[in-house]
mmJSON file of the N, C-alpha and C atoms, coordinates in Angstrom:
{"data_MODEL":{"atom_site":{
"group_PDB":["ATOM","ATOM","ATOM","ATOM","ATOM","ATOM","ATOM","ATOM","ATOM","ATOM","ATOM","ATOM","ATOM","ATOM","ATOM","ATOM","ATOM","ATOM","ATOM","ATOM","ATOM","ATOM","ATOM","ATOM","ATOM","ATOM","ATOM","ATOM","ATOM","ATOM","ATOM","ATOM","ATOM","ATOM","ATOM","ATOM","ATOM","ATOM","ATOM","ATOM","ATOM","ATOM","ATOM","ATOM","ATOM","ATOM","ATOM","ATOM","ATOM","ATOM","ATOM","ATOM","ATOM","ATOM","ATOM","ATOM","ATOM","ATOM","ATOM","ATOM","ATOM","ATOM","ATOM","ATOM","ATOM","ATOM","ATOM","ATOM","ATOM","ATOM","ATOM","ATOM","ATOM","ATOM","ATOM","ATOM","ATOM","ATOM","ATOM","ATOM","ATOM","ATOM","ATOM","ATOM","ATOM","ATOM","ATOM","ATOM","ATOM","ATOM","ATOM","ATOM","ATOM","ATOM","ATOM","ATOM","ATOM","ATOM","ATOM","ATOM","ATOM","ATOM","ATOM","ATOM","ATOM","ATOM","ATOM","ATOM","ATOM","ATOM","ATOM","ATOM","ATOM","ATOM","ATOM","ATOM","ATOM","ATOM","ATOM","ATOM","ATOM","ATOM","ATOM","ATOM","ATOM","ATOM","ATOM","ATOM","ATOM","ATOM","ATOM","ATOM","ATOM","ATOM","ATOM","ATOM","ATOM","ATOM","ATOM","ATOM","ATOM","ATOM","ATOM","ATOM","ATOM","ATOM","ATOM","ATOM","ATOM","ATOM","ATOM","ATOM","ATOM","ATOM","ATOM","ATOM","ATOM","ATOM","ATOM","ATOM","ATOM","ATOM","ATOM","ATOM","ATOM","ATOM","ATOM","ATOM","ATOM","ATOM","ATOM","ATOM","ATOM","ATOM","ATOM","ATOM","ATOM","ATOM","ATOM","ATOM","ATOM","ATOM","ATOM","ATOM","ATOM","ATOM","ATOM","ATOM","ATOM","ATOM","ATOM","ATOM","ATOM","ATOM","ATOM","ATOM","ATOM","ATOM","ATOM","ATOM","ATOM","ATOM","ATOM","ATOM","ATOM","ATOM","ATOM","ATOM","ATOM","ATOM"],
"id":[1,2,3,4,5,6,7,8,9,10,11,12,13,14,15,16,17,18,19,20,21,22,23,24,25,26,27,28,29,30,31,32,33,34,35,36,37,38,39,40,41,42,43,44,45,46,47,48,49,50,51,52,53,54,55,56,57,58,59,60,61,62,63,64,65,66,67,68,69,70,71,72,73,74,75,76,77,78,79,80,81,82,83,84,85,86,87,88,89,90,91,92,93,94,95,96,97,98,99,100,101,102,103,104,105,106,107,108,109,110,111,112,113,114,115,116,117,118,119,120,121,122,123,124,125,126,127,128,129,130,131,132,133,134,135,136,137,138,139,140,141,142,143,144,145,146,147,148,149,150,151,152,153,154,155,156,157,158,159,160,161,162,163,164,165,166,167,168,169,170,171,172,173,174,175,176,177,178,179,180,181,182,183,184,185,186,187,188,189,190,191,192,193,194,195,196,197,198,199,200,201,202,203,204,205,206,207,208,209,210],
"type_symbol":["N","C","C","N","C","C","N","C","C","N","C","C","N","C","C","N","C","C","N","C","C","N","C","C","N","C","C","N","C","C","N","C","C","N","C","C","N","C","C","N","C","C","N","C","C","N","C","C","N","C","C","N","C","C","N","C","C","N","C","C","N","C","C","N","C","C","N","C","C","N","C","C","N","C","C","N","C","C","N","C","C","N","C","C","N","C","C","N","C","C","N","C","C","N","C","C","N","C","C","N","C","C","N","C","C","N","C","C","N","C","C","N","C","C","N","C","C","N","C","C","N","C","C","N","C","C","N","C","C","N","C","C","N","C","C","N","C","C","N","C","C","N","C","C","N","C","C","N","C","C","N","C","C","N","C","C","N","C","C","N","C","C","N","C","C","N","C","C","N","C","C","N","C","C","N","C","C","N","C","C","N","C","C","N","C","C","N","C","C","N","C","C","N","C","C","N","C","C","N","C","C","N","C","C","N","C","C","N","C","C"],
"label_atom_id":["N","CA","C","N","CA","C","N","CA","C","N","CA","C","N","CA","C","N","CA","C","N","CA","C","N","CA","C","N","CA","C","N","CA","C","N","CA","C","N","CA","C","N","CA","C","N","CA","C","N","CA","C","N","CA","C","N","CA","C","N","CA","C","N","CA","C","N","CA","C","N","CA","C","N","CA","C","N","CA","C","N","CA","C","N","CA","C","N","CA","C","N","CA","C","N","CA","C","N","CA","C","N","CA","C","N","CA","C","N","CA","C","N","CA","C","N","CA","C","N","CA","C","N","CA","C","N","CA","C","N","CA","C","N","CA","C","N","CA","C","N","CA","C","N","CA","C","N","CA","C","N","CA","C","N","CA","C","N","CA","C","N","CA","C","N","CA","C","N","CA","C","N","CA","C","N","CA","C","N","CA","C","N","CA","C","N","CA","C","N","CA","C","N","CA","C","N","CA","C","N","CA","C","N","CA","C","N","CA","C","N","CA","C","N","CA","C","N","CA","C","N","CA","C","N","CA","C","N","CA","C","N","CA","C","N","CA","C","N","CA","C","N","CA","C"],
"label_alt_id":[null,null,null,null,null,null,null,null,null,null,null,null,null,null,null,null,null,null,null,null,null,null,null,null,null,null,null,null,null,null,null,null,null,null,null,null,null,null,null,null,null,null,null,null,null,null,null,null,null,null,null,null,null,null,null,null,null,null,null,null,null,null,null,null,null,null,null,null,null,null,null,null,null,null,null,null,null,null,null,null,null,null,null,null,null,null,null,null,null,null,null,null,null,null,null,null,null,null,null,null,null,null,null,null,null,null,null,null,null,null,null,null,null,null,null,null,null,null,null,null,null,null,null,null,null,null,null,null,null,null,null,null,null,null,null,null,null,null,null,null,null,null,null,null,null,null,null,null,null,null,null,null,null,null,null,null,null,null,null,null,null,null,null,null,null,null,null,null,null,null,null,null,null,null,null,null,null,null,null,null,null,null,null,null,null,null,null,null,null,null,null,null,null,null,null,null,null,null,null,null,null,null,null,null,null,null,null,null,null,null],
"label_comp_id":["UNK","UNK","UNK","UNK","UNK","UNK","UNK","UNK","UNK","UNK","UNK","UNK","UNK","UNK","UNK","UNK","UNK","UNK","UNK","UNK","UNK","UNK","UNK","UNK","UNK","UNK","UNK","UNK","UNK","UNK","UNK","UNK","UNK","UNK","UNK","UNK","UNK","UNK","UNK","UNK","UNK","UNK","UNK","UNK","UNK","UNK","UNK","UNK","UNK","UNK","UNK","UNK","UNK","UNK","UNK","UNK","UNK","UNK","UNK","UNK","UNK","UNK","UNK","UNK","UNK","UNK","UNK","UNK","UNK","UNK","UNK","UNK","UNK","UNK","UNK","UNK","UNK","UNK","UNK","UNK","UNK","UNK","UNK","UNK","UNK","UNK","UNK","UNK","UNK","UNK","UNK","UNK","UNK","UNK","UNK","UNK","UNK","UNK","UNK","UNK","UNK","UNK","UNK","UNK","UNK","UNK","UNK","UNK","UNK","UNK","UNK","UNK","UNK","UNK","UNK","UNK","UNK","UNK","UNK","UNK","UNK","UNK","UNK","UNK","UNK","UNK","UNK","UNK","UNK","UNK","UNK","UNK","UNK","UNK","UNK","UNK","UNK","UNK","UNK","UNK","UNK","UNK","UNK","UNK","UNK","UNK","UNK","UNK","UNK","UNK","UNK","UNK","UNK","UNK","UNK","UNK","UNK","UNK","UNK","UNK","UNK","UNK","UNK","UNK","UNK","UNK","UNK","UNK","UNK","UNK","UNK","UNK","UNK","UNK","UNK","UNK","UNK","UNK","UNK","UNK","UNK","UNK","UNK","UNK","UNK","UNK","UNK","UNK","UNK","UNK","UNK","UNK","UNK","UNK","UNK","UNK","UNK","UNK","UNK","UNK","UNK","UNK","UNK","UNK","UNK","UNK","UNK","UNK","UNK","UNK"],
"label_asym_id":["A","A","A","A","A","A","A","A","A","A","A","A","A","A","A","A","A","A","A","A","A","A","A","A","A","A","A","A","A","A","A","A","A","A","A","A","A","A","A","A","A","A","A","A","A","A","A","A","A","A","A","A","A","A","A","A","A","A","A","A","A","A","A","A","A","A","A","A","A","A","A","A","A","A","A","A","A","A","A","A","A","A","A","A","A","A","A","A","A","A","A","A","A","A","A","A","A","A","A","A","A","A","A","A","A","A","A","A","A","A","A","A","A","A","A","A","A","A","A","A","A","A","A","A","A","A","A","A","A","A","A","A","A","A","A","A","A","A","A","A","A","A","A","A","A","A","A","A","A","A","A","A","A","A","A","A","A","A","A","A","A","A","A","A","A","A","A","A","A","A","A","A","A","A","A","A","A","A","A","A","A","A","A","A","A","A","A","A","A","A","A","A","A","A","A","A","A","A","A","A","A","A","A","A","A","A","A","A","A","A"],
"label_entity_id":["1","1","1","1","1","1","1","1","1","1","1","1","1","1","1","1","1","1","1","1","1","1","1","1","1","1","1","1","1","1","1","1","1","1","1","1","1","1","1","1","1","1","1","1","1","1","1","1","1","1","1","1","1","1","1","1","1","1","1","1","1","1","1","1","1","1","1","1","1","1","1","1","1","1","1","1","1","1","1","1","1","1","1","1","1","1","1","1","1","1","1","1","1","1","1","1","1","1","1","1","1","1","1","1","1","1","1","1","1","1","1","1","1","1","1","1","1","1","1","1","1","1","1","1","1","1","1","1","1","1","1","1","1","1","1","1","1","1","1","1","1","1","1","1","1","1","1","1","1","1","1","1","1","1","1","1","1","1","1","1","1","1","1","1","1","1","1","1","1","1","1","1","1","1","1","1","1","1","1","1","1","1","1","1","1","1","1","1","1","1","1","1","1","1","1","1","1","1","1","1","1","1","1","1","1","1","1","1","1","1"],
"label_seq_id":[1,1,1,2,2,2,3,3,3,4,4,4,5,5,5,6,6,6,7,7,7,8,8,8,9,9,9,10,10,10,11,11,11,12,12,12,13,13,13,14,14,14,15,15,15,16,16,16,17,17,17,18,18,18,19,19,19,20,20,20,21,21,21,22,22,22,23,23,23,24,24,24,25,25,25,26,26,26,27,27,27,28,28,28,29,29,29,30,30,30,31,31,31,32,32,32,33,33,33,34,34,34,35,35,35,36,36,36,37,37,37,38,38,38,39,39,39,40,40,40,41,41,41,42,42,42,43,43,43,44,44,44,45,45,45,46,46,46,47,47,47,48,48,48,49,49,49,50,50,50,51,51,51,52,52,52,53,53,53,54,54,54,55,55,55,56,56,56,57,57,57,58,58,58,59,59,59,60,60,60,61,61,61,62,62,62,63,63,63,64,64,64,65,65,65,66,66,66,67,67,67,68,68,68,69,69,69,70,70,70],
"pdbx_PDB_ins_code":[null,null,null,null,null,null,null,null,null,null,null,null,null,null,null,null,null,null,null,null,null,null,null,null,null,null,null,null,null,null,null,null,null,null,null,null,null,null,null,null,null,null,null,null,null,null,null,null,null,null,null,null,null,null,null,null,null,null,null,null,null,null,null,null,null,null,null,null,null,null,null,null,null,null,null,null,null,null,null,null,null,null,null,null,null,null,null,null,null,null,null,null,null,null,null,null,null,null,null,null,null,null,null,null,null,null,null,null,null,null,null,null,null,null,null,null,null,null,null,null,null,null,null,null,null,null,null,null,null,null,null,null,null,null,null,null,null,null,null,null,null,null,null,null,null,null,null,null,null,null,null,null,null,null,null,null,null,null,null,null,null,null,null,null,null,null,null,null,null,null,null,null,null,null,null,null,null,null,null,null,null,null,null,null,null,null,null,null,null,null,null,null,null,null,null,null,null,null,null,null,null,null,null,null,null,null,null,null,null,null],
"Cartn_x":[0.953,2.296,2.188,2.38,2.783,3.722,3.515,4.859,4.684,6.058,6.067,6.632,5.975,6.446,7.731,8.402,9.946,10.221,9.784,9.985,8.971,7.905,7.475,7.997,8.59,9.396,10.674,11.313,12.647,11.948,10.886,10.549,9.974,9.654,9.192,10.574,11.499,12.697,13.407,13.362,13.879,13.194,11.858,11.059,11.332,11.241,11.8,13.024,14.05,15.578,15.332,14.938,14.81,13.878,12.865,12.63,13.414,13.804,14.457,16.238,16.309,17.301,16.832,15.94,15.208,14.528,14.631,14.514,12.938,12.166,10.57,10.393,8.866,8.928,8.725,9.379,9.563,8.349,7.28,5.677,5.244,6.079,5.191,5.896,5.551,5.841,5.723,5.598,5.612,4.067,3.321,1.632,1.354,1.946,1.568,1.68,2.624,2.262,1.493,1.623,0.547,-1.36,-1.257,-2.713,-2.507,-1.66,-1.819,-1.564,-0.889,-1.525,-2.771,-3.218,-4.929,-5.486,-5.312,-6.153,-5.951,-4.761,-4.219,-5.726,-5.346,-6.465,-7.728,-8.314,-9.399,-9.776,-8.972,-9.22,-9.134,-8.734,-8.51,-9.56,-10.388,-12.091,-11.477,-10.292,-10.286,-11.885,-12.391,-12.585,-12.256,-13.254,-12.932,-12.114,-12.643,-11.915,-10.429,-10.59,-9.083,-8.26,-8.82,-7.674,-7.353,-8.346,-8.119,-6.687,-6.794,-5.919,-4.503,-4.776,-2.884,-3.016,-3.075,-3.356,-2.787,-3.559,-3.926,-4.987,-5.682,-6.744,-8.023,-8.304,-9.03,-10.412,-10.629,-12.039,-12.355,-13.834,-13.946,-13.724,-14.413,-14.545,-13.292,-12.332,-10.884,-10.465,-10.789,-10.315,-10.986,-12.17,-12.796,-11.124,-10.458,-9.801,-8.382,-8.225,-6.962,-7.217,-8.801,-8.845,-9.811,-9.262,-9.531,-9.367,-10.722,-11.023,-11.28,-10.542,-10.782,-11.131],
"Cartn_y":[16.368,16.176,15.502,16.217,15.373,15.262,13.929,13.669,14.189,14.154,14.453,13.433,13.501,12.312,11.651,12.459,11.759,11.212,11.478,11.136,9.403,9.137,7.95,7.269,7.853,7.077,6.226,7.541,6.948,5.319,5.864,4.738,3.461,3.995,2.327,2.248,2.359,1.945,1.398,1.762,1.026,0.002,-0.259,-1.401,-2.286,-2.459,-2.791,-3.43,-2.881,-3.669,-4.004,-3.985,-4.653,-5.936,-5.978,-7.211,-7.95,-7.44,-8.188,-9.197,-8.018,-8.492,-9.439,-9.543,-10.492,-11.524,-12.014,-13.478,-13.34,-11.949,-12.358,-12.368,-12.707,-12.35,-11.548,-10.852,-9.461,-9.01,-9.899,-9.019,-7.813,-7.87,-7.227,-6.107,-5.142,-3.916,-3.003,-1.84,-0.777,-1.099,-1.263,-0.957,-2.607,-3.305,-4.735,-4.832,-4.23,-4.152,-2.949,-1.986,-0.973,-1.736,-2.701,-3.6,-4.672,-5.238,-6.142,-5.95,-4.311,-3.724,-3.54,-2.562,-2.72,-3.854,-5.092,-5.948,-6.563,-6.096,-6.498,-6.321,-4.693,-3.658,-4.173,-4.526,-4.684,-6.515,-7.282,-8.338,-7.994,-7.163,-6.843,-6.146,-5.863,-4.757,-3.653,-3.068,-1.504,-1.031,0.166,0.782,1.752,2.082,2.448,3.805,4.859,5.727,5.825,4.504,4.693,3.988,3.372,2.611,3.834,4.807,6.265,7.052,6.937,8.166,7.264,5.513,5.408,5.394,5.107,5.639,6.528,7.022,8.863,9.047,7.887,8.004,9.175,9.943,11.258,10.263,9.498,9.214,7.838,7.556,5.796,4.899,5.235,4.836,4.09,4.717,3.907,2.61,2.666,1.756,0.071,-0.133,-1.502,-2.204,-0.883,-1.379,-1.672,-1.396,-1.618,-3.023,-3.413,-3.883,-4.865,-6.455,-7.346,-8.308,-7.728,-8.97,-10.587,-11.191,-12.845,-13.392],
"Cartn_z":[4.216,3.696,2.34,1.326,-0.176,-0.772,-1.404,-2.239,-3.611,-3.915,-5.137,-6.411,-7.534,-8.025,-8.138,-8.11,-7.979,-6.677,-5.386,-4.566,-4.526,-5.07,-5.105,-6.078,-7.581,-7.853,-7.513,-6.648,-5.745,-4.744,-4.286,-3.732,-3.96,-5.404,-6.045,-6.603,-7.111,-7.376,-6.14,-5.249,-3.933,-3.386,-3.596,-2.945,-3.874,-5.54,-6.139,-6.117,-5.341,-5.751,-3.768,-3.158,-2.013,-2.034,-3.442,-3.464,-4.315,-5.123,-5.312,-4.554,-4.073,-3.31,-2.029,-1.488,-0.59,-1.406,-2.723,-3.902,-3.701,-3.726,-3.45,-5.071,-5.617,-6.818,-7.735,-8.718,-9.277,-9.817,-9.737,-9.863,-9.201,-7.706,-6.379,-6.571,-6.034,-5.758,-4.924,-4.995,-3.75,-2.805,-4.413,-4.459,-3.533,-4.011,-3.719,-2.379,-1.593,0.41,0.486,-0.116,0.465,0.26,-0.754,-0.542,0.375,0.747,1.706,2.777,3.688,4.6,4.39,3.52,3.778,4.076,3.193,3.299,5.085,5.157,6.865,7.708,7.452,8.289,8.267,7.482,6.921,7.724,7.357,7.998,9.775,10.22,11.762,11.664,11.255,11.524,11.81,11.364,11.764,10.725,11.103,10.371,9.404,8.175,7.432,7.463,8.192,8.363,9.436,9.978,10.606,9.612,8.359,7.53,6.204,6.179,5.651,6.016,7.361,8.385,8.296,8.82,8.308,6.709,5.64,4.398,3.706,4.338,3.813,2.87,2.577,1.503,1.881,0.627,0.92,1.219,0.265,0.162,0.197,0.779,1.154,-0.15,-1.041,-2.112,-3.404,-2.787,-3.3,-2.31,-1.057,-0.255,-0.45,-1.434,-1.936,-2.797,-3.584,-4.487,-3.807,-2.609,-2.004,-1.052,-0.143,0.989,0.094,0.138,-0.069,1.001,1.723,3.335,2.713,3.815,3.518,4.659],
"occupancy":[1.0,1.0,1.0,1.0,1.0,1.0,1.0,1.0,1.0,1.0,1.0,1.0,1.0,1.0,1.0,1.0,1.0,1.0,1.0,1.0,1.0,1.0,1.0,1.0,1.0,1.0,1.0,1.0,1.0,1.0,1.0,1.0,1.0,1.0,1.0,1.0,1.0,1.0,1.0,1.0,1.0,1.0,1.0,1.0,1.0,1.0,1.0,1.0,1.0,1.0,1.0,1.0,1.0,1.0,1.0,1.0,1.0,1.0,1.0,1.0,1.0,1.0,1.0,1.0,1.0,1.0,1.0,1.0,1.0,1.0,1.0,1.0,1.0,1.0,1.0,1.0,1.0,1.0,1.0,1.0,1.0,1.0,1.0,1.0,1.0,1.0,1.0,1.0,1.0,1.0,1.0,1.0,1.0,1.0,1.0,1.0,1.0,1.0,1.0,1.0,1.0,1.0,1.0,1.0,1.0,1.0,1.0,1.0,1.0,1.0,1.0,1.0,1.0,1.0,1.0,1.0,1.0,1.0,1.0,1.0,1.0,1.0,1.0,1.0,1.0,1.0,1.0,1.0,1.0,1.0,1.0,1.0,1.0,1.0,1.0,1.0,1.0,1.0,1.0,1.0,1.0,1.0,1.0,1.0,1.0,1.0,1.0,1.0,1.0,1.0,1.0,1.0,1.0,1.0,1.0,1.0,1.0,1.0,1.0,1.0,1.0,1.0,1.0,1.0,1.0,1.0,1.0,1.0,1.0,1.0,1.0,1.0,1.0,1.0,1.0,1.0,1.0,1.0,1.0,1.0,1.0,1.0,1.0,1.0,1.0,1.0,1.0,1.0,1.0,1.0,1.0,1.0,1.0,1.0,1.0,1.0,1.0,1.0,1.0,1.0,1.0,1.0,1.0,1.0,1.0,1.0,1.0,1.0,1.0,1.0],
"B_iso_or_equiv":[0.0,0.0,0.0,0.0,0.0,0.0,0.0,0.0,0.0,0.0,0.0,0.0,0.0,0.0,0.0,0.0,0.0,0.0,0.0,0.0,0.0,0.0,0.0,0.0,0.0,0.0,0.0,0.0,0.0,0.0,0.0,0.0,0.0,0.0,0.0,0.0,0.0,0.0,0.0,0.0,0.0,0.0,0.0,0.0,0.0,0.0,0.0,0.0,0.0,0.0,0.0,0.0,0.0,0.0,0.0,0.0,0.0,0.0,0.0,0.0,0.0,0.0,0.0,0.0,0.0,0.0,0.0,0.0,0.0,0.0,0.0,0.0,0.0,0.0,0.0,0.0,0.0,0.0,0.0,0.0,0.0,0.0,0.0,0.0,0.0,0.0,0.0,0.0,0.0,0.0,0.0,0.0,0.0,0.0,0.0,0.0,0.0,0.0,0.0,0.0,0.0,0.0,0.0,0.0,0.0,0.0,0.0,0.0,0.0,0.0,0.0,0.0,0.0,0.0,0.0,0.0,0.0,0.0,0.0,0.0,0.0,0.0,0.0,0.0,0.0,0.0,0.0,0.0,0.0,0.0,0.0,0.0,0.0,0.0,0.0,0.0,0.0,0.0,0.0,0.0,0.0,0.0,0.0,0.0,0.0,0.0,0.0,0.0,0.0,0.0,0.0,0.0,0.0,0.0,0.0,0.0,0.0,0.0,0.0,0.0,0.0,0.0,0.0,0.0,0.0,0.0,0.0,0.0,0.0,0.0,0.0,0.0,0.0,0.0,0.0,0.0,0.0,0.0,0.0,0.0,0.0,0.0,0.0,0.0,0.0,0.0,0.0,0.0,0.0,0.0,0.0,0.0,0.0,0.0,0.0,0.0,0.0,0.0,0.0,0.0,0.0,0.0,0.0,0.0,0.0,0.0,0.0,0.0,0.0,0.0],
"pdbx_formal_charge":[null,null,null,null,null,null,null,null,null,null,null,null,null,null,null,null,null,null,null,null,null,null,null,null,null,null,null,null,null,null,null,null,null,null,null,null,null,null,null,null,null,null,null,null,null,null,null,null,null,null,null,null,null,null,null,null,null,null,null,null,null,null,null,null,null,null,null,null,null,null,null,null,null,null,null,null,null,null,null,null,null,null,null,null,null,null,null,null,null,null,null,null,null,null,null,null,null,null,null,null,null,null,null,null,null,null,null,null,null,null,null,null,null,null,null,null,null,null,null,null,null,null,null,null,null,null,null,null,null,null,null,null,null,null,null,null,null,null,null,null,null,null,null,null,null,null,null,null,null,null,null,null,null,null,null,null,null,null,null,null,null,null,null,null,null,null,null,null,null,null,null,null,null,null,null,null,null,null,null,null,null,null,null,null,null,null,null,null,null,null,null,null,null,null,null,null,null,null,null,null,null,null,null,null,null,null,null,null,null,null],
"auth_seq_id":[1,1,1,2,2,2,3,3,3,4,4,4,5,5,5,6,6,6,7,7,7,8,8,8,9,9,9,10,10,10,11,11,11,12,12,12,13,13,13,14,14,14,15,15,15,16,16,16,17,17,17,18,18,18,19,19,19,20,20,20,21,21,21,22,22,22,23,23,23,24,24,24,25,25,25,26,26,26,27,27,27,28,28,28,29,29,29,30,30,30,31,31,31,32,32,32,33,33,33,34,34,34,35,35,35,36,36,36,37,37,37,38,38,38,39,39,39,40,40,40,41,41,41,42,42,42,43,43,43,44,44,44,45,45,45,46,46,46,47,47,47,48,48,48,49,49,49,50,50,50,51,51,51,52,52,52,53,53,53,54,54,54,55,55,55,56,56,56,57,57,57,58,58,58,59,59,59,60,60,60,61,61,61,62,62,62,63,63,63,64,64,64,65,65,65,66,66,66,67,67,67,68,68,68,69,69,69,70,70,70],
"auth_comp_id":["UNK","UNK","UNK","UNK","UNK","UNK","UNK","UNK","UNK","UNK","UNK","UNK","UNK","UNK","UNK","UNK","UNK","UNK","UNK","UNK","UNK","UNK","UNK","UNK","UNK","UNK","UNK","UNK","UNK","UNK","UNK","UNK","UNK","UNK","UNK","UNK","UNK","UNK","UNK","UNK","UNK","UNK","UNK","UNK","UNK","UNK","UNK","UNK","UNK","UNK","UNK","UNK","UNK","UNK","UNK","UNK","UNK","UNK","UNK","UNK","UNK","UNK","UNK","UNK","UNK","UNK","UNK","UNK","UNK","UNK","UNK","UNK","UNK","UNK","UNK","UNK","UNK","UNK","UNK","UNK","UNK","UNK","UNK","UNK","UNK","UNK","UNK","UNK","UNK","UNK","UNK","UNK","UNK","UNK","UNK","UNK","UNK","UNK","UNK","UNK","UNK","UNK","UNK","UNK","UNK","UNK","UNK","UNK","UNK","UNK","UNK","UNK","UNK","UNK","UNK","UNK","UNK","UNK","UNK","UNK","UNK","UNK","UNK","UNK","UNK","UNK","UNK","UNK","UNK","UNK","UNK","UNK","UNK","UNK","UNK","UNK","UNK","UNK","UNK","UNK","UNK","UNK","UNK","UNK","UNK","UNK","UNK","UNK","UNK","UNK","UNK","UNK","UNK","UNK","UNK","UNK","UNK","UNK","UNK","UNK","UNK","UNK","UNK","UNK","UNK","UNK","UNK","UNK","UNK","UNK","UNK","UNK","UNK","UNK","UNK","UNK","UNK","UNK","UNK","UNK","UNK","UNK","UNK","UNK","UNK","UNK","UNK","UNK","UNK","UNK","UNK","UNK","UNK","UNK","UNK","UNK","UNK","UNK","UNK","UNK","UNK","UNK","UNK","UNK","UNK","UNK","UNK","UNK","UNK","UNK"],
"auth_asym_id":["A","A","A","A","A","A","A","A","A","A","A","A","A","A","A","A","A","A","A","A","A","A","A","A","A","A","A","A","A","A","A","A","A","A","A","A","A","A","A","A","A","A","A","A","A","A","A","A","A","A","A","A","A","A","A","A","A","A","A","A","A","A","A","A","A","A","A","A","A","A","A","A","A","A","A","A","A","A","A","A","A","A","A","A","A","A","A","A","A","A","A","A","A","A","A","A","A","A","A","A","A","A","A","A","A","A","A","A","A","A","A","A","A","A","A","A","A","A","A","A","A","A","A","A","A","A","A","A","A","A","A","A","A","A","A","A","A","A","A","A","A","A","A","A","A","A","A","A","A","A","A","A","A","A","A","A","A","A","A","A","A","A","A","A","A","A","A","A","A","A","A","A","A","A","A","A","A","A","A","A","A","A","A","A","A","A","A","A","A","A","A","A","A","A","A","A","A","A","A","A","A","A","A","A","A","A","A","A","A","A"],
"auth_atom_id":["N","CA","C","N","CA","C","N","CA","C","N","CA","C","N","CA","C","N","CA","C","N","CA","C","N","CA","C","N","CA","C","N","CA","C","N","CA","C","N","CA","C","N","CA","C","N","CA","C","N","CA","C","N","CA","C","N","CA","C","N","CA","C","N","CA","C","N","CA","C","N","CA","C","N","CA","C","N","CA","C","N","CA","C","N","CA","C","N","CA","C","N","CA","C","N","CA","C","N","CA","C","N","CA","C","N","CA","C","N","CA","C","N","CA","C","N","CA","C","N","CA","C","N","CA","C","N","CA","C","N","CA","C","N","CA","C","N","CA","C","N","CA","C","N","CA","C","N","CA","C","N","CA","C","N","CA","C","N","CA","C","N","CA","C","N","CA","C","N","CA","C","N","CA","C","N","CA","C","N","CA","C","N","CA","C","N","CA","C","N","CA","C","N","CA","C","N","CA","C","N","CA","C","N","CA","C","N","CA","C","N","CA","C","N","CA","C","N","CA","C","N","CA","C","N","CA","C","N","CA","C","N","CA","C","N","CA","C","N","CA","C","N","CA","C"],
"pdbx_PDB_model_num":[1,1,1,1,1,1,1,1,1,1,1,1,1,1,1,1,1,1,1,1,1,1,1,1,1,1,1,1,1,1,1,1,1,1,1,1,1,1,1,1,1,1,1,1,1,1,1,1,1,1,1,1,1,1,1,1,1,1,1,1,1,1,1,1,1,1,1,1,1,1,1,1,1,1,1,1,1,1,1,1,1,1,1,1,1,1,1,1,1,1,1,1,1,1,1,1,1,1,1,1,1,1,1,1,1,1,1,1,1,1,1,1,1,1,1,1,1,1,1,1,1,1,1,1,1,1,1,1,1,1,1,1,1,1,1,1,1,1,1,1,1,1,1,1,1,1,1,1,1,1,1,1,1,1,1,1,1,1,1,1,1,1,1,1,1,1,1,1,1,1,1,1,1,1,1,1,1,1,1,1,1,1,1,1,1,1,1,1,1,1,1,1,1,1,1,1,1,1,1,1,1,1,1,1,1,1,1,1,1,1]
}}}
C-alpha cells in the first residue's frame, strides 16, 4: 500500500496542528513519533525485521537512523 505525496503531506500538516494544539513543542513532527516508536521497538528487543513489517521499511539499513536504543 503507498502513499502518495500529498497524502503524507495532509498528514504532516495534521500531526502538526495536533501538536500544536496539545501545547507540545513545535520542533516535533510527524517524523519525530515515527522515531520514537522505533526507538520504542527497539528498546523492547523486537527484532529487526519485525520493526521493518510495522514500519514498512524495505531495508535494514535505514532503521540505525530511526532506532536510537537507550
Amino acid at each position: 500500500m503507498g502513499h502518495s505525496l500529498r497524502d503524507l503531506s495532509y498528514m504532516g500538516h495534521e500531526a502538526k496542528r495536533m501538536i500544536r494544539l496539545a501545547g507540545l513543542r513545535d520542533e516535533l513532527s510527524l517524523t519525530s513519533f515515527r522515531h520514537g516508536g522505533l526507538t520504542e521497538m527497539g528498546d523492547a528487543d523486537l527484532a529487526d525485521a519485525q520493526m521493518r513489517a510495522i514500519s514498512r521499511h524495505k531495508s535494514a539499513r535505514i532503521l540505525p537512523t530511526y532506532v536510537k536504543r537507550t
